[in-house]
N, C-alpha and C positions, 0 to 999 in steps of 0.2 A: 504494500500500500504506500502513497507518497505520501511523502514526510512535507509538508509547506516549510517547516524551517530551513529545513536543508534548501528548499529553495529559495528562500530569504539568501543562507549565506552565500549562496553561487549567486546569486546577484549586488551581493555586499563582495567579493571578490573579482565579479567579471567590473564593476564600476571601482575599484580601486587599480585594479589593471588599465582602466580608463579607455574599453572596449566598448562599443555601444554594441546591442545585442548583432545587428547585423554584420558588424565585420566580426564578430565572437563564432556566430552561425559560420560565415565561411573559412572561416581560421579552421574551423572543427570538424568542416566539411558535414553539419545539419542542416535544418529549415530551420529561419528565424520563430517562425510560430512553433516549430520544438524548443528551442531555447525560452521563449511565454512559457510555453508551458509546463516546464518544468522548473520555470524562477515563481511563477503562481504555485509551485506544489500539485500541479494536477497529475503529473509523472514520473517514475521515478530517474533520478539522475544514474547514470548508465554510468558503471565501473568504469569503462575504455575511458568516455569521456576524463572521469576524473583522474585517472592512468596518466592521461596527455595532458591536463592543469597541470598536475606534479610535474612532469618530464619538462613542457615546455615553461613554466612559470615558479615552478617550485611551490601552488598551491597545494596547500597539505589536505589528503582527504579527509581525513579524523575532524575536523577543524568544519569541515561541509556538512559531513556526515551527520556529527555528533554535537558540534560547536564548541570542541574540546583541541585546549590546548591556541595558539595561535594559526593565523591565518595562510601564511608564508614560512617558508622554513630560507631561513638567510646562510649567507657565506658564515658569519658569526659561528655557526651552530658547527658547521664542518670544521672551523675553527679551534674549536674546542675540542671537538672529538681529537683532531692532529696532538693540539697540546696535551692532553693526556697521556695520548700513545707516546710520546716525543718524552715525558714524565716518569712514565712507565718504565722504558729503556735507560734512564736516566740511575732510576732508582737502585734498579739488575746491575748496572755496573758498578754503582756505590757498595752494594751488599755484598757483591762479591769482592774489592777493593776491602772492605772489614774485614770479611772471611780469610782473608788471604793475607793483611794484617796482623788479626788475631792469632792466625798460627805463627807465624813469625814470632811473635812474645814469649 
Protein backbone atom coordinates (compact mmCIF):
# COMPACT_ATOMS: atom_id res chain seq x y z
CA UNK A 1 0.00 0.00 0.00
CA UNK A 2 1.52 3.63 -0.53
CA UNK A 3 2.90 5.30 2.05
CA UNK A 4 1.81 9.44 1.31
CA UNK A 5 4.82 10.24 3.51
CA UNK A 6 7.25 8.73 1.67
CA UNK A 7 5.97 10.74 -0.96
CA UNK A 8 6.07 13.95 0.97
CA UNK A 9 9.89 13.00 1.28
CA UNK A 10 10.63 12.35 -2.51
CA UNK A 11 9.28 15.48 -3.08
CA UNK A 12 11.18 17.29 -0.15
CA UNK A 13 14.31 15.73 -1.85
CA UNK A 14 13.52 15.98 -5.63
CA UNK A 15 12.92 20.02 -4.75
CA UNK A 16 16.19 20.32 -2.63
CA UNK A 17 17.94 18.73 -5.76
CA UNK A 18 16.17 21.69 -7.25
CA UNK A 19 14.50 19.36 -10.02
CA UNK A 20 11.05 20.35 -11.06
CA UNK A 21 9.08 17.18 -11.46
CA UNK A 22 9.48 17.07 -15.38
CA UNK A 23 13.08 17.01 -15.91
CA UNK A 24 13.05 14.50 -12.46
CA UNK A 25 10.52 12.34 -14.84
CA UNK A 26 13.05 12.29 -17.73
CA UNK A 27 16.23 12.02 -15.74
CA UNK A 28 14.53 8.60 -14.50
CA UNK A 29 13.40 7.84 -17.74
CA UNK A 30 9.15 7.95 -16.06
CA UNK A 31 5.97 9.97 -16.87
CA UNK A 32 5.71 13.10 -15.20
CA UNK A 33 2.03 12.02 -13.94
CA UNK A 34 4.07 8.99 -12.36
CA UNK A 35 6.33 11.19 -10.59
CA UNK A 36 2.36 13.17 -9.11
CA UNK A 37 1.71 10.33 -8.37
CA UNK A 38 3.79 8.93 -6.21
CA UNK A 39 4.90 12.40 -4.55
CA UNK A 40 0.71 12.44 -3.63
CA UNK A 41 1.33 8.92 -2.11
CA UNK A 42 -1.07 7.21 -4.60
CA UNK A 43 1.83 4.61 -5.43
CA UNK A 44 4.31 3.13 -4.30
CA UNK A 45 7.86 4.51 -4.93
CA UNK A 46 9.67 1.72 -6.99
CA UNK A 47 13.11 0.21 -5.23
CA UNK A 48 15.13 0.93 -8.81
CA UNK A 49 13.98 4.23 -8.61
CA UNK A 50 15.28 5.00 -5.21
CA UNK A 51 18.49 2.52 -6.23
CA UNK A 52 19.22 5.43 -8.95
CA UNK A 53 18.51 8.72 -6.17
CA UNK A 54 21.23 6.83 -4.07
CA UNK A 55 23.64 6.07 -7.13
CA UNK A 56 23.01 9.35 -8.90
CA UNK A 57 22.44 11.91 -5.96
CA UNK A 58 23.42 10.10 -2.89
CA UNK A 59 19.60 10.25 -1.61
CA UNK A 60 19.57 7.82 1.07
CA UNK A 61 16.47 5.59 0.93
CA UNK A 62 15.89 4.88 4.61
CA UNK A 63 15.45 8.77 4.94
CA UNK A 64 12.37 8.27 1.97
CA UNK A 65 11.27 5.25 3.11
CA UNK A 66 11.01 5.73 6.61
CA UNK A 67 12.03 9.54 7.32
CA UNK A 68 14.85 8.14 9.35
CA UNK A 69 18.18 9.38 9.66
CA UNK A 70 19.19 12.20 7.06
CA UNK A 71 18.21 13.09 3.70
CA UNK A 72 21.69 12.89 1.65
CA UNK A 73 24.48 10.87 2.65
CA UNK A 74 27.64 13.51 2.05
CA UNK A 75 31.50 13.14 1.40
CA UNK A 76 31.66 13.81 5.22
CA UNK A 77 30.23 10.52 6.18
CA UNK A 78 32.95 8.57 3.63
CA UNK A 79 35.17 10.66 5.41
CA UNK A 80 34.89 9.30 8.43
CA UNK A 81 34.57 5.93 7.68
CA UNK A 82 38.56 6.49 5.97
CA UNK A 83 39.54 8.12 9.31
CA UNK A 84 38.67 5.21 11.21
CA UNK A 85 40.16 2.71 9.19
CA UNK A 86 43.27 5.08 8.79
CA UNK A 87 42.82 4.91 13.20
CA UNK A 88 42.45 1.44 13.19
CA UNK A 89 45.93 0.79 11.33
CA UNK A 90 47.35 3.25 13.29
CA UNK A 91 46.50 1.61 16.44
CA UNK A 92 47.87 -2.24 15.18
CA UNK A 93 51.17 -0.70 14.74
CA UNK A 94 51.32 1.15 18.17
CA UNK A 95 50.31 -2.28 19.92
CA UNK A 96 52.48 -4.11 18.25
CA UNK A 97 55.52 -1.39 18.76
CA UNK A 98 54.40 -2.19 22.98
CA UNK A 99 54.55 -5.62 22.39
CA UNK A 100 57.62 -5.76 20.86
CA UNK A 101 58.95 -3.08 23.57
CA UNK A 102 57.73 -4.98 26.28
CA UNK A 103 59.61 -7.97 25.56
CA UNK A 104 62.63 -6.05 25.11
CA UNK A 105 62.57 -5.05 29.01
Amino acid sequence: MPDKNQGIRLKEVRKKLKISSTDFAAEFNIQQSYVSRMENGLVEIPASLLSDLYKKYKALPHYICNGLGKEFENKEDNKTVTDISAMKADILALKAKVDYLTKKL
